[in-house]
N, C-alpha and C positions, 0 to 999 in steps of 0.2 A: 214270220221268217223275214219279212222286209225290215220291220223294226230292228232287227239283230244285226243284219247288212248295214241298214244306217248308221246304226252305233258304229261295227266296226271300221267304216268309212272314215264316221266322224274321228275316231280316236287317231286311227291313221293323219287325215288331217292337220290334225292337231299334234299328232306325233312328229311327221317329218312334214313341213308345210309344203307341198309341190303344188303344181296346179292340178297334174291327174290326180290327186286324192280329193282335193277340193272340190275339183268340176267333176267325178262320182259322188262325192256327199249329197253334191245340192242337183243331182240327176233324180238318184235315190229319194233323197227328200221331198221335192216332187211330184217324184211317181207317187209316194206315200199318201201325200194330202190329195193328189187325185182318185186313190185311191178312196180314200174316208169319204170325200166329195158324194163320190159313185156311190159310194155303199150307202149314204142315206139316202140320197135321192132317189135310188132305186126300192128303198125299204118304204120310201113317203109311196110312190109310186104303188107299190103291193099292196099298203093301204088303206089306198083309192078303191086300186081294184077291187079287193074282198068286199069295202063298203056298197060298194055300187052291184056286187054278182052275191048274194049272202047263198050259203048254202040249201039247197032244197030239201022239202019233206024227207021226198022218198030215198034221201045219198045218206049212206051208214058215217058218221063221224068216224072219226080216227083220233082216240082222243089216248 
């Protein structure tokens, strides 16, 4: 859903050049790579976890 906002941003932008559509583009844009940022870091993070806690005998999988 972010990626669709940026685009329309960007096309905005680029359609009539102001400074509100430019400084929403690169707000949006942004938020987006902070976005990807978090999400691996957080996926390196999980991991970690699983590596270091592996499941026990006795817990039924959920596969």
């Amino acid at each position: 859903m972010l990626v669709g906002i940026v685009t329309t941003s960007l096309g905005q932008a680029l359609l009539k050049f102001t400074p509100l559509f430019t400084g929403l583009f690169a707000v949006l844009a942004a938020l987006g790579v902070g976005a990807v940022a978090f999400s691996f870091r957080d996926a390196r993070l999980a991991k970690a976890f699983l590596w270091a806690h592996p499941a026990s005998e006795g817990q039924d999988s959920h596969d």
